[in-house]
C-alpha positions in Angstrom: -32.9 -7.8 10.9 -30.6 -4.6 11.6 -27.2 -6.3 13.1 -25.2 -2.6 13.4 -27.5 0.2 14.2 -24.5 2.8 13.4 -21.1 2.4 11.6 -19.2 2.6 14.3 -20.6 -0.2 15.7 -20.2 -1.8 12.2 -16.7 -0.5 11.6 -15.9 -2.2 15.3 -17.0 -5.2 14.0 -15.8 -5.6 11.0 -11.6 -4.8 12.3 -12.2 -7.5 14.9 -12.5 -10.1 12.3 -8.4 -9.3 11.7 -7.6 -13.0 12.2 -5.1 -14.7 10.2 -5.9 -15.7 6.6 -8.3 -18.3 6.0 -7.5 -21.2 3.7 -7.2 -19.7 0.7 -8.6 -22.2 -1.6 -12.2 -22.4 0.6 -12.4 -18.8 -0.1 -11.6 -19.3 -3.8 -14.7 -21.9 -3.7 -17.3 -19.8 -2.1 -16.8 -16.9 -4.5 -16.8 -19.0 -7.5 -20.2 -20.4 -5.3 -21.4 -16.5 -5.2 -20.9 -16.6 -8.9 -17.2 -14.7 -9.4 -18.9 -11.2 -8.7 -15.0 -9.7 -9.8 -16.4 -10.8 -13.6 -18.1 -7.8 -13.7 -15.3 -5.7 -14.3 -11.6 -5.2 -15.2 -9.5 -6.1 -12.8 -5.8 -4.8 -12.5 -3.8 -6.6 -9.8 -0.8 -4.9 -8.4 1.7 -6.8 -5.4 4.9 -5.6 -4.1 7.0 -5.7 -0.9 7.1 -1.2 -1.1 5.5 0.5 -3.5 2.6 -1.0 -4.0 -0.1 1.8 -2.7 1.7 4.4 -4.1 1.5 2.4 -8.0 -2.2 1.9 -7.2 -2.8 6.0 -6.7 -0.6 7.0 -9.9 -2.2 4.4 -12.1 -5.3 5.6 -10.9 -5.1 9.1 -11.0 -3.6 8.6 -14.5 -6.8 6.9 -15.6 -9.0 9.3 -13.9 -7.8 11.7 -15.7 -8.1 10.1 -19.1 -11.7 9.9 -18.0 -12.6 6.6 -16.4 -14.1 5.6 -13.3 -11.8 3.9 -11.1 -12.2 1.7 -8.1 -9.5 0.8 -5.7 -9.1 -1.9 -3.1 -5.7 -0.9 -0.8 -4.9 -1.7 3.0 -3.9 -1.0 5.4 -6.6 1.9 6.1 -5.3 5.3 7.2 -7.9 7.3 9.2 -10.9 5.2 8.7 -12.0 1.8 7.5 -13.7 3.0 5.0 -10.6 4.3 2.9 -9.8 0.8 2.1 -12.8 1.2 -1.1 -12.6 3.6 -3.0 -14.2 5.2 -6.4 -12.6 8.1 -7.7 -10.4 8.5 -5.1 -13.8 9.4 -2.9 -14.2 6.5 0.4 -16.9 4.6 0.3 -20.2 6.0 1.4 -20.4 5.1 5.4 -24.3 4.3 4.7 -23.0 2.0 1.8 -21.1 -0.1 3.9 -23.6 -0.3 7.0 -26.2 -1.4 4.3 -23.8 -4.0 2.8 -22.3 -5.1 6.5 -26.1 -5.7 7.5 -27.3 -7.7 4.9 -24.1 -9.6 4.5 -23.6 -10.3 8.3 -25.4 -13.9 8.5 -23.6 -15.1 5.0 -20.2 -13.8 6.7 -20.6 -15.0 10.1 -21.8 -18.5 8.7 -18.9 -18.7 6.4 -16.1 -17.9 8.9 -14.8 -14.8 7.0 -12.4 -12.8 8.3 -12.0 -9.0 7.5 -9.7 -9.0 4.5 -12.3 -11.5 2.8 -15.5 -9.4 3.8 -13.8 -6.0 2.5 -13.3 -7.8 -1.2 -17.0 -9.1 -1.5 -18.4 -5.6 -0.1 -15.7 -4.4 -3.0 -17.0 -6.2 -5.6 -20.7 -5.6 -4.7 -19.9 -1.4 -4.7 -17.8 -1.1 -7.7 -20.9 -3.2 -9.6 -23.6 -0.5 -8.5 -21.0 2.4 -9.4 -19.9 0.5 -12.5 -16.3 1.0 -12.6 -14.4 0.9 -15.5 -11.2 -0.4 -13.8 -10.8 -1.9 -10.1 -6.7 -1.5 -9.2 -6.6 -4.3 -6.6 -4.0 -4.1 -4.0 -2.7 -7.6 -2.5 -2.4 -7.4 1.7 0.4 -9.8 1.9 2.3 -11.9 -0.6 0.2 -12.7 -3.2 -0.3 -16.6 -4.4 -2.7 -17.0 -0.7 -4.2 -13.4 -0.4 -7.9 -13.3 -0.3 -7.4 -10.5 -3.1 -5.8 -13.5 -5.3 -9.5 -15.4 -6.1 -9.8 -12.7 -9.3 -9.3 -15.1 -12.3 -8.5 -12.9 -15.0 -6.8 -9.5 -14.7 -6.3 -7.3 -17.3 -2.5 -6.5 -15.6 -0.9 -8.2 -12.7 1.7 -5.8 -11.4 4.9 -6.8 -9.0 6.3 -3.3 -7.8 9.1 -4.5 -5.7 10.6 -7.5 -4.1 11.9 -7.0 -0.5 12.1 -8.8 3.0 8.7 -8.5 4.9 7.0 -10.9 6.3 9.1 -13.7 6.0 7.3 -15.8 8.7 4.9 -16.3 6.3 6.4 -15.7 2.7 9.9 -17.1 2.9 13.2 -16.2 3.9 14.9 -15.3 0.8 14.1 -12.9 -1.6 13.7 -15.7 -4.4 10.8 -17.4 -1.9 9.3 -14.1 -1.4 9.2 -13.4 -5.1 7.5 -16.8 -5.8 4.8 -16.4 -3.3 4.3 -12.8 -5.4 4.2 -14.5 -8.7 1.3 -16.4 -7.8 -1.4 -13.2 -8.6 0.1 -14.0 -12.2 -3.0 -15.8 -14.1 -3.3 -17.8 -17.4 -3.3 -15.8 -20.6 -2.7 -12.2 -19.3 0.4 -10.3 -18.8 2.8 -9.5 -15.9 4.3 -6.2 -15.5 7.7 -5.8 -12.9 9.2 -2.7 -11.4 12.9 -2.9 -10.8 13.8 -6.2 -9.8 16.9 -7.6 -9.6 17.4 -9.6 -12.5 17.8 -13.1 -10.6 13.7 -12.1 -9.7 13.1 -10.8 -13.2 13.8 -14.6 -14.3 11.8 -16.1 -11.6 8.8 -13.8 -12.9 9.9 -14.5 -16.4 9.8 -18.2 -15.8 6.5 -18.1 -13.8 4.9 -16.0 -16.7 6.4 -18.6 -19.6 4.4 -21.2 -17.7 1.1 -19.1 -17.6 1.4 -18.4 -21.3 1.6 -14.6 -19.9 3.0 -11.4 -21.9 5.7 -10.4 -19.3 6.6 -6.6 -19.8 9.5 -4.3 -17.4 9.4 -1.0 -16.7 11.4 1.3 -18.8 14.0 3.5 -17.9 13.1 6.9 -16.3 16.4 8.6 -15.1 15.4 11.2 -12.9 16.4 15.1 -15.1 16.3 17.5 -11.8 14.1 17.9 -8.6 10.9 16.2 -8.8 11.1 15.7 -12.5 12.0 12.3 -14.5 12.0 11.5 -18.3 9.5 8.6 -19.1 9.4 7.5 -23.3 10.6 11.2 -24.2 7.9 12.5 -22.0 9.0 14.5 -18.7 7.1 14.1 -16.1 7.0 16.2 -12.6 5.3 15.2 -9.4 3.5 16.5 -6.6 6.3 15.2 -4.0 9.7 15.5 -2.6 9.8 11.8 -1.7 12.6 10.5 -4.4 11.7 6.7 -4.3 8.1 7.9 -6.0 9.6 8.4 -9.4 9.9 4.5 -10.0 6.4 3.6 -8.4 5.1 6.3 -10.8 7.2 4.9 -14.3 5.4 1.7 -12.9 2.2 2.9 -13.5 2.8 5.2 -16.8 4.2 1.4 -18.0 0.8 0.2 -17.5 -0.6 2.9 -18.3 0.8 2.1 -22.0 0.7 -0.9 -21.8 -3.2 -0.6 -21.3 -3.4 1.5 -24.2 -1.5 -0.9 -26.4 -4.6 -3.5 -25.7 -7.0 -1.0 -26.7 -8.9 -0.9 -23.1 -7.7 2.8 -22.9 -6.5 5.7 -25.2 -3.6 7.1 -23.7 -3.3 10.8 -23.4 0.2 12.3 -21.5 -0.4 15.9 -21.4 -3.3 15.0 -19.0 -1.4 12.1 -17.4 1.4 14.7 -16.9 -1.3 17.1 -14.7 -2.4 14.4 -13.0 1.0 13.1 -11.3 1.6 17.0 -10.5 -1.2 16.7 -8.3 -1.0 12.8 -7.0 -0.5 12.7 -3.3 -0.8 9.4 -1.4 -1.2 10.0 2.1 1.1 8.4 4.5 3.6 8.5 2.1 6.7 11.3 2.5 3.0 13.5 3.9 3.9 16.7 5.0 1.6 17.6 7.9 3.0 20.6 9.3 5.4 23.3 7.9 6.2 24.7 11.1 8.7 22.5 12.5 8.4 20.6 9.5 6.6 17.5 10.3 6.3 14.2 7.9 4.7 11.1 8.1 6.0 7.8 6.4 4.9 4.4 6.0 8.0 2.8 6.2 8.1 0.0 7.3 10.8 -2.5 6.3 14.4 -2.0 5.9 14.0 -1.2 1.9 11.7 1.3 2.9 13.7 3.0 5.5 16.7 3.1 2.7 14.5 4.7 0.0 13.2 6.8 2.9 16.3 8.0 4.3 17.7 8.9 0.1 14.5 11.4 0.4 15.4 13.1 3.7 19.1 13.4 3.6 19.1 16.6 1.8 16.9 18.6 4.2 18.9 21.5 5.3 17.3 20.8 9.1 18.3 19.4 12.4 16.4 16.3 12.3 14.4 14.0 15.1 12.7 10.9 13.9 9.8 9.2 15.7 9.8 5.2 15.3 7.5 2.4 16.2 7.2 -1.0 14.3 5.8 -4.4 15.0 7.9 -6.3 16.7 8.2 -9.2 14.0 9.9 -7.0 11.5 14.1 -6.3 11.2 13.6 -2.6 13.5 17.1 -3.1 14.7 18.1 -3.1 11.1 15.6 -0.2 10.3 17.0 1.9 13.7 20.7 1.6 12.9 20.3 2.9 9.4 18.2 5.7 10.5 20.2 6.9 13.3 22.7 7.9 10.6 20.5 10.3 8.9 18.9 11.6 12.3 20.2 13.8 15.0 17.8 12.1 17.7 15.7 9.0 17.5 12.7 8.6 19.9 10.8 5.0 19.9 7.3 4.9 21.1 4.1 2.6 21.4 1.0 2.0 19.8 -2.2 0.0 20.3 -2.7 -2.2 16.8 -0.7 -5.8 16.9 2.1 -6.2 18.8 4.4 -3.6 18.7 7.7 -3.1 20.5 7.8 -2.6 24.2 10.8 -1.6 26.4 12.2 -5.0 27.1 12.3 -5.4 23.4 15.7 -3.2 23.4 17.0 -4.4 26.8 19.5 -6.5 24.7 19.8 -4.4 21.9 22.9 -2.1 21.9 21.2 1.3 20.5 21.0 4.6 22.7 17.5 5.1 21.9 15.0 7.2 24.2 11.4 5.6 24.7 8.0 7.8 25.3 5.5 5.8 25.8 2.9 7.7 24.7 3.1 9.1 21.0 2.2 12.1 21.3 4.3 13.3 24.5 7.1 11.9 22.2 6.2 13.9 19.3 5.8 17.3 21.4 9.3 16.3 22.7 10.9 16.4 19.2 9.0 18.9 17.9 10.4 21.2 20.4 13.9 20.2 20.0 14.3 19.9 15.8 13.4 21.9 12.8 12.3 18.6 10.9 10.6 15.9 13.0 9.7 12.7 11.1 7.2 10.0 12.2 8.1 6.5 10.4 7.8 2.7 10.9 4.5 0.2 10.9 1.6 1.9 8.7 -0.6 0.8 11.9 1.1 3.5 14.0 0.8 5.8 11.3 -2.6 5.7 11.0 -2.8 6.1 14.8 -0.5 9.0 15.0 -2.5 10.7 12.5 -5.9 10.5 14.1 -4.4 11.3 17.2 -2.4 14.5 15.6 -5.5 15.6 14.0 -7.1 15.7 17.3 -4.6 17.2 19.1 -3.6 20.3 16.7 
């Protein structure tokens, strides 16, 4: 029997199962039950606290361009659901997933799953029928209790970056946080880090001893002139301004290698090299508009905002930022660093979770004006500043988006 009669209706369904995570291990049982359906391809498994979706899109592109089909599994969505699967950097087909909600619905209803645990089994089941060569996997939250975690045996695990998010659920200290990310790291495989501190380098060190794991570091890549970095004698340029881009891209030319070094690719860089000219991650340092010069960035934690903030600094623009976050994360933090860089700072509202309201900066001693409404906010600093730039949860920048692109 037809559950959805449209996506929408499908799609609707599907982000109201946005519950908190199930107990891991029962969903680690029932896919073993289904029969491990992620066994029918390689896996690659990338965490990180920043960083992570923009690794997933080089390392992609990178092996699309060597020639493989790639699948990729990354959230949180930016205009639609459906961008969360991916083959070839194409969504999945809306008929796809209304087929596979349908026929699914009684087996996810009866099992309790929740939408993060739904999206992986419709995963697995698409990249089968397109027969990926390589699924890059992108962990929600943490690591060791994600519903991405039930894969068994990656080719790659991958740790971008270690940072403070979420610490009502991961920890609060950078060592706890970096524990909870070492558990995607499996038995016999390998472990690659981005630039950790070395404190955390151990910790992953120590984890990957344990698991009998190769554990491999990014290299050096000093950055030679705008854009531009030097990677194992190679230079590489990239399709963006955004400065913090240049390590989550080494991070994927490391696997990349080491990839190559196992045999499961042959490693070309003159086609790797056109392929990062042309990599854009959207969401990420996006430029939407030239004209004020509008950007949109998903930064969303206090690391974020730094590594944002190195990337605007040298715009020769008066400058208005646009801010909203959920109201668990360190905004004050994130709103005193940025009102350094900024010549006006507007914070505003949006529907997803539970962002911050007005009474949220009644103690808070920070001259900041509030619009309610995004996009009277926007008009108001688009009016006023040559560069306006729209930043905090990745919730409200997938809002802002859909409600720019209908607006302009």
């Amino acid at each position: 029997m037809v559950k959805f009669k449209d996506i929408d209706e499908a799609l609707e369904w599907i982000m109201s199962q946005r519950r908190g995570t199930n107990e891991f291990s029962r969903f680690r049982r029932l896919n073993e039950a289904i029969g491990q359906p992620d066994h029918n391809f390689k896996v690659i498994h990338v965490a990180g606290t920043n960083g992570k979706g923009s690794t997933v899109t080089y390392l992609r592109d990178g092996l699309l361009a060597l020639g493989y089909t790639v699948g990729t599994l990354q959230s949180p969505h930016y205009r639609t659901h459906l961008d969360r699967i991916r083959v070839n950097g194409e969504n999945i087909e809306s008929d796809r997933f209304l087929a596979y909600i349908n026929e699914g619905y009684d087996f996810f209803v009866a099992n309790d799953l929740n939408m993060f645990e739904i999206d992986y089994l419709i995963m697995c089941r698409y990249f089968i029928e397109k027969k990926v060569d390589f699924a890059i996997v992108e962990v929600g939250m943490g690591g060791r209790l994600d519903a991405t975690n039930v894969v068994k045996q990656p080719l790659l695990s991958i740790i971008v970056t270690i940072g403070y998010d979420h610490m009502e659920v991961l920890g609060d200290t950078l060592g706890k946080i970096c524990l909870e990310k070492c558990g995607i790291i499996k038995d016999d495989s390998a472990v690659l880090v981005g630039d950790l501190d070395q404190d955390l380098k151990d910790i992953v060190k120590d984890t990957a001893q344990k698991r009998h794991s190769e554990y491999l570091e990014v290299k050096k890549h000093p950055s030679i002139k705008e854009r531009c970095f030097l990677y194992r004698d190679h230079e590489y340029e990239l399709g963006t301004y955004a400065k913090y881009q240049i390590h989550n891209a080494a991070v994927a030319l490391e696997a990349l290698y080491y990839l190559d070094k196992k045999g499961w690719i042959k490693m070309d860089e003159a086609k790797v090299k056109e392929a990062f000219k042309k990599t854009k991650w959207q969401g990420r340092f996006e430029v939407i508009k030239k004209e004020p010069l509008v950007i949109i960035d998903g930064a969303h934690n206090v690391d974020g905002i730094k590594a944002l903030i190195e990337s605007i600094k040298d715009i020769p623009l008066t400058k208005g930022i646009l801010f909203s976050a959920i109201k668990s994360k360190e905004y004050d933090k994130m709103l005193r660093l940025l009102k350094k860089e900024c010549d006006e700072i507007v914070l505003t509202k949006f529907q997803a979770f539970k962002g911050l309201m007005d009474t949220d900066f009644e103690s808070k001693e920070l001259d900041i004006k509030i619009i309610a409404d995004m996009m009277e906010a926007y008009r108001y600093l688009k009016d006023k500043y040559g560069c306006v730039i729209v930043c905090g949860s990745l919730y409200f920048i997938s809002e802002f988006i859909e409600r720019f692109d209908a607006d302009e």
